[in-house]
C-alpha positions as a Markdown table, in Angstrom:
| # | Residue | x | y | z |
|---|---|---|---|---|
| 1 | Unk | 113.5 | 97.8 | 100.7 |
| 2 | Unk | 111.4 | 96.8 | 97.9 |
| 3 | Unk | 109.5 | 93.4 | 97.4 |
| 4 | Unk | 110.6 | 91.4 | 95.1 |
| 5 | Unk | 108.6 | 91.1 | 91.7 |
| 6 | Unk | 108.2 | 88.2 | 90.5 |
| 7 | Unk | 106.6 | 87.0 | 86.4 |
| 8 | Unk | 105.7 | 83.6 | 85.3 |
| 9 | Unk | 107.8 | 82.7 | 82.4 |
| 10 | Unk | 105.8 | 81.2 | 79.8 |
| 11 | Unk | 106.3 | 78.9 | 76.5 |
| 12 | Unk | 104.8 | 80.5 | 73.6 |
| 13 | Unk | 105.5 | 78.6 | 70.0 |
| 14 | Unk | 108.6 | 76.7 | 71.9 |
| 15 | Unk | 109.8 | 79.7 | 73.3 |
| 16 | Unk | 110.4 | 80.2 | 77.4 |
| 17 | Unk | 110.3 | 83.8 | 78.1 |
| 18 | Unk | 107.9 | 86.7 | 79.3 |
| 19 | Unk | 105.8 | 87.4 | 76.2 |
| 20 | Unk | 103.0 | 89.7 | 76.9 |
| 21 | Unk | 103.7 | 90.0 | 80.2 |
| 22 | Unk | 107.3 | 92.0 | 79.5 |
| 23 | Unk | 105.9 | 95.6 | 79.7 |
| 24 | Unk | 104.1 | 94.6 | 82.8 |
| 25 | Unk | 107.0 | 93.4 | 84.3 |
| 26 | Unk | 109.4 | 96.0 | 83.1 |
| 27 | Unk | 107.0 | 98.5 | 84.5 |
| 28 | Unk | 106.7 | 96.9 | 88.1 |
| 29 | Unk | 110.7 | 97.0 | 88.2 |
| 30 | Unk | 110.9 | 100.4 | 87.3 |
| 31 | Unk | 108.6 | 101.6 | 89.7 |
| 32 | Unk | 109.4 | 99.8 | 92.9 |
| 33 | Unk | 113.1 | 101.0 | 91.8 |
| 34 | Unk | 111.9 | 104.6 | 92.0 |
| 35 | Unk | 110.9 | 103.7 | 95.4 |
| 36 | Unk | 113.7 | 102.2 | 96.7 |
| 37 | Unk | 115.7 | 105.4 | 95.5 |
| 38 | Unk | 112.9 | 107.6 | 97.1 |
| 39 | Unk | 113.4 | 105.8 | 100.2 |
| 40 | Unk | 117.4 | 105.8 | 100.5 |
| 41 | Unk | 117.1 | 109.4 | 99.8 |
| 42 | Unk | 114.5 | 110.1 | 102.2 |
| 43 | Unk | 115.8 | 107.5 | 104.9 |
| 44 | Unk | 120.0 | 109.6 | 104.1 |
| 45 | Unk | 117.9 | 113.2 | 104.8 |
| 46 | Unk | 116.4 | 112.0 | 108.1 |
| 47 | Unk | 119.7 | 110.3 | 109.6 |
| 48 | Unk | 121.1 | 113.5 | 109.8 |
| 49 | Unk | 118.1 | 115.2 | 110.9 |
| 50 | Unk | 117.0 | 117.1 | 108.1 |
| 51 | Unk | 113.7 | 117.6 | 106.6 |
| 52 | Unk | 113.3 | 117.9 | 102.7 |
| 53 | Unk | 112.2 | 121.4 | 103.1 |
| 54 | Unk | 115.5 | 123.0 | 105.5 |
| 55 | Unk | 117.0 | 125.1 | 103.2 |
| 56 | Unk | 119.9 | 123.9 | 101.3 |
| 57 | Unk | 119.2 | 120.4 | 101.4 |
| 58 | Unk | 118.3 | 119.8 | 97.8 |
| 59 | Unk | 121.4 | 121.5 | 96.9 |
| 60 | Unk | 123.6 | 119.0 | 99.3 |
| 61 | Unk | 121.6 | 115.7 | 98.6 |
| 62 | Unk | 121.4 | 114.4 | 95.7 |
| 63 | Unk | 120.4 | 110.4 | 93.8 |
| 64 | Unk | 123.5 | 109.6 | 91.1 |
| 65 | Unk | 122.7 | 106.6 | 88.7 |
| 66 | Unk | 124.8 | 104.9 | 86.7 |
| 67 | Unk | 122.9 | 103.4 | 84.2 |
| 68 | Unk | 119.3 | 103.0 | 84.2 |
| 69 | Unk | 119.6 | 100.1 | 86.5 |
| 70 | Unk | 122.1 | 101.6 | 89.4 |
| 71 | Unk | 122.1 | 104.1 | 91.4 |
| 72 | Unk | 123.7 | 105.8 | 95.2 |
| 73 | Unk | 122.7 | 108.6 | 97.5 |
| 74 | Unk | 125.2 | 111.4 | 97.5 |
| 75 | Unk | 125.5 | 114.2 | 99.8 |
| 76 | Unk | 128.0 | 117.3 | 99.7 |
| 77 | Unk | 129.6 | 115.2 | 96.2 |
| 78 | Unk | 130.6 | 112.3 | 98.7 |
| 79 | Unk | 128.9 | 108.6 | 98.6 |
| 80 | Unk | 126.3 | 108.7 | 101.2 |
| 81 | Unk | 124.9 | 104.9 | 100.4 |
| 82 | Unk | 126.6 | 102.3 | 98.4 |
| 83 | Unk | 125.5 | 101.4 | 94.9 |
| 84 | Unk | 122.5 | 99.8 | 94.9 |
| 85 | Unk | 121.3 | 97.7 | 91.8 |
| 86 | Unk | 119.1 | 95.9 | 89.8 |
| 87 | Unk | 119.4 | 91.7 | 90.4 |
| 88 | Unk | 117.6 | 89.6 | 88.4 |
| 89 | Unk | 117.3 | 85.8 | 88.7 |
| 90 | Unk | 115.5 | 83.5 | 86.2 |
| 91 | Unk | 114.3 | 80.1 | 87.1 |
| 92 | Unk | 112.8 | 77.2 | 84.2 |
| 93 | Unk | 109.1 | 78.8 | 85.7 |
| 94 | Unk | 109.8 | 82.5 | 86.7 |
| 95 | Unk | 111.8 | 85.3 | 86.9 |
| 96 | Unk | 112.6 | 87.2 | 89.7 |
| 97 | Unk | 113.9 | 91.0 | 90.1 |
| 98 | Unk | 115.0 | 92.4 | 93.5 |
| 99 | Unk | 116.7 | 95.9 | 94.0 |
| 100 | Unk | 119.8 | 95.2 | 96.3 |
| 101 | Unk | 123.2 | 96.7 | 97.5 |
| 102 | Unk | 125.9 | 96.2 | 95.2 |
């Protein structure tokens, strides 16, 4: 799946924490988390030989979240993949987000 993306914490005015660099960061997460979910879609289609474009797929397959941070593979309305989440880990010098089963 996804790398993991990783921000050097910094100490502004006392303060440990990602200052400028929050967007940024925010912004890397969200997009290698679309990813992820692009994949597991596309990776659920294939494994049982369908293509994208057979008809009826799109109605069968489908990406529930729960949350902005969570988020499964369902096909027919039954769990196809497990949940798959957001996990974050801080450090004293970075922090650290990787997009992982649940």
């Amino acid at each position: 799946m996804p790398a993991p993306v990783v921000a050097r914490l910094q100490t502004v005015d006392g303060v440990v924490g990602l200052h400028g660099a929050a967007e940024d960061f925010d912004y890397a997460c969200s997009k290698a988390r679309a990813e992820a979910v692009d994949a597991l879609l596309l990776e659920t289609v294939e494994a049982r030989g369908w293509t994208l474009f057979d008809d009826g797929v799109l109605e069968r397959v489908s990406v529930e979240h729960d949350g902005r941070t969570r988020a499964r593979i369902v096909v027919d309305g039954q769990p196809a993949t497990p949940w798959w989440e957001d996990h974050v880990v801080r450090t004293e010098e970075e922090i650290t987000w990787t997009f992982e089963p649940a």
